[in-house]
C-alpha positions as CSV (number, residue, x, y, z in Angstrom):
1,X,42.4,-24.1,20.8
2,X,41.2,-22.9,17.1
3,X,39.5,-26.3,16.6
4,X,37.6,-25.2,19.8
5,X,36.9,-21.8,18.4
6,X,36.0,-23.3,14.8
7,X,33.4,-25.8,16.9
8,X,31.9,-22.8,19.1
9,X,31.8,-20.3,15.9
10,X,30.0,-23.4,14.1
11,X,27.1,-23.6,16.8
12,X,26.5,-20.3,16.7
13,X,25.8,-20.0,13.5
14,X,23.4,-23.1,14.0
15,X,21.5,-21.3,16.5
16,X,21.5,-18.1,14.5
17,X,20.0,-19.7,11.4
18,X,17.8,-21.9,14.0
19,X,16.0,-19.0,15.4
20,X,15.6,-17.0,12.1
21,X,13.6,-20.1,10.6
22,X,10.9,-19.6,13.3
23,X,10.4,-15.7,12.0
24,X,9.3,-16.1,8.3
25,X,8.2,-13.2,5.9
26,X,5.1,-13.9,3.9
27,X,4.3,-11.8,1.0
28,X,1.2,-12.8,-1.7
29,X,1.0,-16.0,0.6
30,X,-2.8,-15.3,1.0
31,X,-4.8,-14.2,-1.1
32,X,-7.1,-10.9,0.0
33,X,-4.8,-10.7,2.7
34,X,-2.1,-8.6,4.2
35,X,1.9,-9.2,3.3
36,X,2.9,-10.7,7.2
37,X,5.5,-12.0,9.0
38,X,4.8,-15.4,10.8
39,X,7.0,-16.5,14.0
40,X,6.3,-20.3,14.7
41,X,7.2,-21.4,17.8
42,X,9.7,-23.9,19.3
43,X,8.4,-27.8,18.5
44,X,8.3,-29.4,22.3
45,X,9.0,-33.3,21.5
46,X,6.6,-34.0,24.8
47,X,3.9,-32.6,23.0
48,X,4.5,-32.8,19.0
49,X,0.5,-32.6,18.6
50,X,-0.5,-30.1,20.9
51,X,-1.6,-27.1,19.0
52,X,-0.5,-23.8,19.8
53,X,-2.2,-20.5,20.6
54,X,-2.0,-17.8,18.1
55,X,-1.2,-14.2,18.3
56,X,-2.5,-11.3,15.8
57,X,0.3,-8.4,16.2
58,X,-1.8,-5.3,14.5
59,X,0.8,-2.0,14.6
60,X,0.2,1.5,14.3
61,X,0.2,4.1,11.0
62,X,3.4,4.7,11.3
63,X,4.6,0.8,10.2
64,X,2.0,1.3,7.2
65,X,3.6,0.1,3.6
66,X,4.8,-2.0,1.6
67,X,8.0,-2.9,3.8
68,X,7.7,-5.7,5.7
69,X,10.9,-4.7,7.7
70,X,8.9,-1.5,9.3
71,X,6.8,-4.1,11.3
72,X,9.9,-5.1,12.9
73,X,10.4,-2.0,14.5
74,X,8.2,-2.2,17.6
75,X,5.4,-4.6,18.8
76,X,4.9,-8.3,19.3
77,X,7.4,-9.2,17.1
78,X,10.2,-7.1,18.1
79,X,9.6,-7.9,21.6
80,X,10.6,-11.9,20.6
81,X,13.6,-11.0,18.7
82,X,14.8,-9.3,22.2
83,X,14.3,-12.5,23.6
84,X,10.3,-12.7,24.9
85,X,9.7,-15.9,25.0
86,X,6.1,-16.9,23.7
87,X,5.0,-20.5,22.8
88,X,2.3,-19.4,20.1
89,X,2.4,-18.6,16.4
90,X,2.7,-15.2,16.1
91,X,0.5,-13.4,12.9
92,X,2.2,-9.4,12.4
93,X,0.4,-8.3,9.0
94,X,1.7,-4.7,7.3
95,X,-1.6,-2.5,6.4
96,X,-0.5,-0.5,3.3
97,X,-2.7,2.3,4.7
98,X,-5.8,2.9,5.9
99,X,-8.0,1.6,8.2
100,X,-7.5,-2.1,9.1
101,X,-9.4,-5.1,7.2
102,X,-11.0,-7.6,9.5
103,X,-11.6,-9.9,6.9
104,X,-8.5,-10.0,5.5
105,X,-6.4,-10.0,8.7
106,X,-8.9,-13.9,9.6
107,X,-8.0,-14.8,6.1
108,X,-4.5,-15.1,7.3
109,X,-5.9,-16.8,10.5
110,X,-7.6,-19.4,8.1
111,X,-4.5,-20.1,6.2
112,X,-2.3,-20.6,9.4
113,X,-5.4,-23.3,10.3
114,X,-4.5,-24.8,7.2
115,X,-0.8,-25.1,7.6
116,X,-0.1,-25.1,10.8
117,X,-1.4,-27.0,13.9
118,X,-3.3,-24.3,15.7
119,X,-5.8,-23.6,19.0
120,X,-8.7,-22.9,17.5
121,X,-9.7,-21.7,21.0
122,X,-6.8,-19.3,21.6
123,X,-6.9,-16.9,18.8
124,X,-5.9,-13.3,20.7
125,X,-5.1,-10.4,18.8
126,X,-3.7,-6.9,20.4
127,X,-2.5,-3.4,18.9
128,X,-2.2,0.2,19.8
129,X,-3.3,3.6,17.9
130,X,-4.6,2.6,14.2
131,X,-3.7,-1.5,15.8
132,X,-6.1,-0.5,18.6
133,X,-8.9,0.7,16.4
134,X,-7.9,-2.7,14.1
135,X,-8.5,-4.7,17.7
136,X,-11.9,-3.2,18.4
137,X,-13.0,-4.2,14.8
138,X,-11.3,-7.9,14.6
139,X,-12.7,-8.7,18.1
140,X,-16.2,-7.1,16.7
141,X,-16.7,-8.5,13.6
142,X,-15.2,-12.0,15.1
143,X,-16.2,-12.2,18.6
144,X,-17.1,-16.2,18.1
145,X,-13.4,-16.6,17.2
146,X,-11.3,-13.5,19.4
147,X,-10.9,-15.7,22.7
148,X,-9.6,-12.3,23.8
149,X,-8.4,-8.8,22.8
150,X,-6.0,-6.0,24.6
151,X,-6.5,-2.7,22.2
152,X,-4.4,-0.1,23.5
153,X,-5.1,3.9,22.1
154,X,-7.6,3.9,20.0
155,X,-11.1,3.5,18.7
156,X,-13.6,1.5,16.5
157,X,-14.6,2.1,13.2
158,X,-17.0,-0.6,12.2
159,X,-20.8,0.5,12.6
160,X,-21.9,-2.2,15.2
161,X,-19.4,-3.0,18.3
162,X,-22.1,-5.3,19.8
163,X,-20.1,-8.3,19.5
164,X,-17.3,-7.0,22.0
165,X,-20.1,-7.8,24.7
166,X,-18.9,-11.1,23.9
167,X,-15.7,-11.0,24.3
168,X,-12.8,-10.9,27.0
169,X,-11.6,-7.2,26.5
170,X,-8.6,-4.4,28.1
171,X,-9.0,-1.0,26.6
172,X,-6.2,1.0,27.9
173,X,-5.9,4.6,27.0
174,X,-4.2,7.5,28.6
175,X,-5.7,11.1,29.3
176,X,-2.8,12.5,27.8
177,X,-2.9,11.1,24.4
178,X,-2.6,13.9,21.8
179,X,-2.2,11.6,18.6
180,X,-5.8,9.8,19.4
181,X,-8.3,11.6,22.0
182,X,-9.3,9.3,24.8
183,X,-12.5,10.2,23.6
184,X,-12.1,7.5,20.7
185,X,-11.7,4.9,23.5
186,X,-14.9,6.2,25.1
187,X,-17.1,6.1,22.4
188,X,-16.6,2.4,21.8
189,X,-17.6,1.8,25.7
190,X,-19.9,3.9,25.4
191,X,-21.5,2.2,22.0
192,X,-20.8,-1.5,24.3
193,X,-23.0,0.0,27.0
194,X,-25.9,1.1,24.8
195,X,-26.3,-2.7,24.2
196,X,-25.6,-4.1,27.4
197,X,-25.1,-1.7,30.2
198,X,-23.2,-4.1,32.5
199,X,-20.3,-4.9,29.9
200,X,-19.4,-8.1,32.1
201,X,-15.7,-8.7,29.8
202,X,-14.8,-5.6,29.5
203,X,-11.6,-4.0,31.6
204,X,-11.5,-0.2,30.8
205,X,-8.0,1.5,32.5
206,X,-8.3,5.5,31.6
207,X,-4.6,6.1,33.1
208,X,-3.9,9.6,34.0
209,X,-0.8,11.4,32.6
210,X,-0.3,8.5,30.6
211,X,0.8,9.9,26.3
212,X,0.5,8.2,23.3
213,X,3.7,6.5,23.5
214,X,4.0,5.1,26.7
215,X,1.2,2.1,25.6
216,X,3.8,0.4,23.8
217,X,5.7,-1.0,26.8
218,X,2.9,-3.8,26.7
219,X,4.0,-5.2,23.6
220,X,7.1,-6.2,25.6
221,X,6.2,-7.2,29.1
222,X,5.0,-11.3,29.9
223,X,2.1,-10.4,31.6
224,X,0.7,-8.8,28.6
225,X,0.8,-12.6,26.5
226,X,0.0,-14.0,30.4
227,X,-3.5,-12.2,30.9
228,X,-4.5,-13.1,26.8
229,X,-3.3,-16.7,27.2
230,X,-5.6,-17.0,30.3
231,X,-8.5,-17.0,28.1
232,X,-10.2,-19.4,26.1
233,X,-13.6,-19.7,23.7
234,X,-13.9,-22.9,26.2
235,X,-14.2,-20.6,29.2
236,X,-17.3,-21.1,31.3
237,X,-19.2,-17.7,30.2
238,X,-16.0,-16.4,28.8
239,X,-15.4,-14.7,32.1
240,X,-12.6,-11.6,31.8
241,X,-9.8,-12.4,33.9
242,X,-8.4,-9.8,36.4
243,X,-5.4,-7.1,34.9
244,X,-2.7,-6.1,36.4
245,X,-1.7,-2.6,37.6
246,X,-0.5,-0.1,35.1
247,X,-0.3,2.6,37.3
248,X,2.8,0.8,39.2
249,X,6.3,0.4,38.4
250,X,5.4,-2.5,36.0
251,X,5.6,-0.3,33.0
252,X,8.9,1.0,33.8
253,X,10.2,-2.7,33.2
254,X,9.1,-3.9,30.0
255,X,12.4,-4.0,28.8
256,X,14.6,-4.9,31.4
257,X,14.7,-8.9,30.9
258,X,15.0,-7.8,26.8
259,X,18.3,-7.2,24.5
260,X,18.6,-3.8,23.5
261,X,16.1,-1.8,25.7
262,X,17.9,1.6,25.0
263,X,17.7,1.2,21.6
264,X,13.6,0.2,21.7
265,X,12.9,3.2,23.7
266,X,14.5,5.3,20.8
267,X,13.1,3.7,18.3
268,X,9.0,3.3,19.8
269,X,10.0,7.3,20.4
270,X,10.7,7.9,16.9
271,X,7.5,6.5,15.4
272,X,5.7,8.2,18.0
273,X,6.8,11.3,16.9
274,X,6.0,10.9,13.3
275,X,2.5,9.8,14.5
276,X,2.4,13.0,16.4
277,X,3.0,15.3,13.2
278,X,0.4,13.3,11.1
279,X,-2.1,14.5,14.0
280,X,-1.3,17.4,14.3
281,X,-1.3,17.9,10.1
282,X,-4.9,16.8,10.6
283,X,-6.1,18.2,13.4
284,X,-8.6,15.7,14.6
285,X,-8.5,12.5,16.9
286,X,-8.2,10.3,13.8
287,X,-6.6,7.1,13.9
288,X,-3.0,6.8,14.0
């Protein structure tokens, strides 16, 4: 019986030190870059040489420092170490403040190129609040490399947003946002109109009701990764593929296949909140 004990205890610990090589920290790695963490995906011996999507994780100001660890607390990467499953490198840089670099977060994207096998093709990148204004100005200033982009409460902040006409795009923000004014999200449709009126990539959910908060739930749910993996630089006219419905109970159940949900409601509540007071400290829609 112990020997069977000692044997089960020993595989554990296998599997535990398994899984914590695919989620690396990388700090100085790059050089004018961002400090990151890097999740590599599971090798599949049917496909050794295939190479793999990636996935640019951009979080909010309140993750802003020089602690990698913050960047763990909600997003793309705390959604896989609750146990979503997503067969792509994941990218999660730490801003140390202020508004995000483009350049620096594709610096990281060239250096994954150059280590990793990677689909060129398949470069996605999402974030909400001061990540959603990082979003709009990755997938501008890149739109020949974003094969798509989810940006979720926030704005833009570089001077032309032209490019986004180019690419596969979901802006989602809620009416009820205090930290960032819907407004934010407006302006940058609004600035994607003035060049081409019919914005054929773009979706554009305004939801009702919905806070500043509540956005986050994406970061956990499949169909998030489902909808951005359904696009490709290869796509005929780089057609937008269709969402799916915020307004239902979908949202409700972003956590409910995950480890720990209680404890990620608490914790995406707690960063909200500090969010909230920087705001309200500044009162102005600024990015948060």
């Amino acid at each position: 019986m112990m020997k069977k004990l000692i044997t089960l205890f020993t595989c554990l610990l296998l599997t535990i030190g398994v899984s914590a090589q695919h989620l690396t920290p990388q700090r100085g790695t790059v050089k004018d870059a961002y400090n990151f963490w890097l999740y590599t995906p599971d090798a599949n011996i049917d496909s050794e040489d295939e190479p793999k999507p990636v996935i640019i994780f951009l979080h909010g100001a309140s993750l802003c420092g020089n602690n990698l660890d913050k960047v763990r607390r909600y997003g793309t990467i705390d959604a896989i170490e609750k146990g979503r499953k997503l067969d792509a490198y994941v990218i999660a840089p730490q801003n140390p403040g202020g508004a995000w670099n483009p350049h620096k977060v594709m610096n990281i994207v060239d250096w994954l190129g150059d280590n990793h096998n990677i689909d060129y093709d398949r470069i996605y990148v999402l974030g909400m609040s001061l990540g959603g204004y990082g979003t709009i100005d990755l997938a501008a200033t890149y739109p020949d490399r974003i094969a798509a982009a989810m940006a979720m409460c926030g704005g833009g902040s570089v001077k032309d947003l032209s490019g986004l006409n180019d690419v596969p795009l979901w802006i989602i923000h809620g009416t009820a946002d205090r930290a960032v004014s819907i407004g934010q999200s407006d302006k940058v449709v609004s600035q994607m109109k003035a060049h081409d009126s019919s914005t054929p990539r773009l979706i554009y959910n305004r939801i009702p009701g919905m806070n500043h908060s509540q956005p986050a739930r994406l970061f956990y749910l499949s169909e998030s990764y489902d909808w951005l993996f359904s696009h490709s630089l290869k796509d005929k006219k780089r057609s937008v593929s269709k969402g799916f419905d915020l307004t239902g109970g979908i949202m409700r159940s972003a956590y409910k296949d995950l480890k720990s949900s209680g404890k990620k409601r608490s914790t995406v509540s707690r960063a909200t909140k500090k969010k909230k007071s920087t705001s309200r400290k500044s009162r102005k829609s600024r990015r948060s």
